[in-house]
C-alpha positions in Angstrom: 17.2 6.0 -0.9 13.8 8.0 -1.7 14.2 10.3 -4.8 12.7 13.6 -4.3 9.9 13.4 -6.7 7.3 10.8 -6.3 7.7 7.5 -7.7 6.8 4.2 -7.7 9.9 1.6 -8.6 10.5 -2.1 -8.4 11.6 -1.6 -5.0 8.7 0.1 -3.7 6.8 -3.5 -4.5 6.4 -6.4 -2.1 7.0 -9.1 -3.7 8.5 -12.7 -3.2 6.3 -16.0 -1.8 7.8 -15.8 1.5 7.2 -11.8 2.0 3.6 -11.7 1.0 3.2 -15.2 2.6 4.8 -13.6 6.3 2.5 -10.3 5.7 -0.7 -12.0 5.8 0.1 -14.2 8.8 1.3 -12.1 10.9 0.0 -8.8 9.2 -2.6 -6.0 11.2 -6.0 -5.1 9.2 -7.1 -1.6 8.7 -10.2 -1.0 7.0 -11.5 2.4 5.3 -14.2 1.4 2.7 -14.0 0.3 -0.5 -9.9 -0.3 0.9 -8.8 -3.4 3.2 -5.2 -2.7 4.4 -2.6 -5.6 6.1 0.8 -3.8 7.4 3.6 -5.1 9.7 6.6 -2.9 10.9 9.8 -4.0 10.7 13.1 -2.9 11.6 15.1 -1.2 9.1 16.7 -2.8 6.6 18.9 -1.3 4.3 18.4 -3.7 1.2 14.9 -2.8 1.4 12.6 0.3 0.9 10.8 1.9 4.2 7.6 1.5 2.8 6.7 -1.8 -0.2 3.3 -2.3 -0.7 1.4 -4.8 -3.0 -2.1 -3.6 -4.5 -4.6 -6.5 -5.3 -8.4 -6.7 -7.1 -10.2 -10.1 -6.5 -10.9 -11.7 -10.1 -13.9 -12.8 -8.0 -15.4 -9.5 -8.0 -13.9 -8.2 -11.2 -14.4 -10.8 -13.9 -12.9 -8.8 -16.6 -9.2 -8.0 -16.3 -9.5 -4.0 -17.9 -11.8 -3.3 -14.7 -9.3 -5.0 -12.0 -6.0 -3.2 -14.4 -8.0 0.5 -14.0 -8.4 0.0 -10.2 -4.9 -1.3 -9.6 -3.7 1.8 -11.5 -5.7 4.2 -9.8 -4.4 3.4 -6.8 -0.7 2.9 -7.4 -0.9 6.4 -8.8 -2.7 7.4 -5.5 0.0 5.5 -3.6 2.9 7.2 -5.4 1.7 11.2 -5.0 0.6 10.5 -1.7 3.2 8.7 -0.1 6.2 10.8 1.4 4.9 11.3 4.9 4.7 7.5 5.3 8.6 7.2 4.4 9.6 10.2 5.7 8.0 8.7 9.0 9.4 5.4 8.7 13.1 6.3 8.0 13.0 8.6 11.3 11.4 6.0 13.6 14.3 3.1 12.0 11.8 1.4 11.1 10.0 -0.1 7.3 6.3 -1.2 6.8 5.4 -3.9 4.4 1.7 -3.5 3.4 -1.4 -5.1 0.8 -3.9 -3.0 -0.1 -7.2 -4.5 -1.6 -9.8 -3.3 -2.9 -13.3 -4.7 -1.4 -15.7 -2.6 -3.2 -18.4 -4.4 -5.7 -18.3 -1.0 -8.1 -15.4 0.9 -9.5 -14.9 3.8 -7.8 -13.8 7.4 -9.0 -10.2 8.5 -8.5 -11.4 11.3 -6.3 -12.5 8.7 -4.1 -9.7 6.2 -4.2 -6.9 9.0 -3.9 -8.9 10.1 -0.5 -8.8 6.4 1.1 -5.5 6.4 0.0 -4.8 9.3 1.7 -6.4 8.5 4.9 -4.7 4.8 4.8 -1.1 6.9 4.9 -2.3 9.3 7.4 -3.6 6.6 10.0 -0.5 4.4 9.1 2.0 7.6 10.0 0.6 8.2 13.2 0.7 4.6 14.4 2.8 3.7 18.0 5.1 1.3 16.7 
């Protein structure tokens, strides 16, 4: 399903009330500063992707859109050169991982920095015991 070079399509999103809703029920928090993660494994399904994620920048602490819209892409680009371990992992185990990633810093951040919590987000979410 995964093409060999990195990208980041519609069905790499999570998205849908009910999906997002379920994911921060029943959802597990990982924290690595400025980045708050919610995940939940599932079993495999073939209409979706083994790893849809959903990036979000409170308005609260970002009052003008350009700022949140920078952020967001900084870290989908992150997201989308870092992220083959992740699916590699999850397509093995049979298993997919829905996942939110916020932001929770009061400052925008360089890439440098955001690609390495991105990075370590992947790396502690591949080596989880599901």
């Amino acid at each position: 399903m995964r093409k060999t070079r990195a990208s980041f399509s519609k069905s790499d999103r999570l998205c849908g009330v009910k999906a997002v809703g379920e994911l921060f029920m029943r959802g597990k928090t990982i924290i690595v500063p400025p980045l708050k993660v919610i995940y939940r494994v599932l079993p495999e399904d073939d209409r979706f992707h083994p790893a849809r994620v959903l990036f979000s920048v409170p308005k609260k602490q970002f009052r003008r859109a350009v700022d949140r819209n920078l952020i967001r892409r900084r870290l989908r680009e992150a997201w989308r050169l870092n992220l083959m371990p992740l699916t590699e992992r999850m397509t093995g185990s049979g298993r997919r991982i829905e996942l939110a990633i916020i932001w929770n810093a009061q400052e925008i951040k360089s890439y440098q920095i955001t690609e390495k919590c991105v990075r370590e987000i992947i790396e502690r979410l591949t080596h989880l015991k599901y």
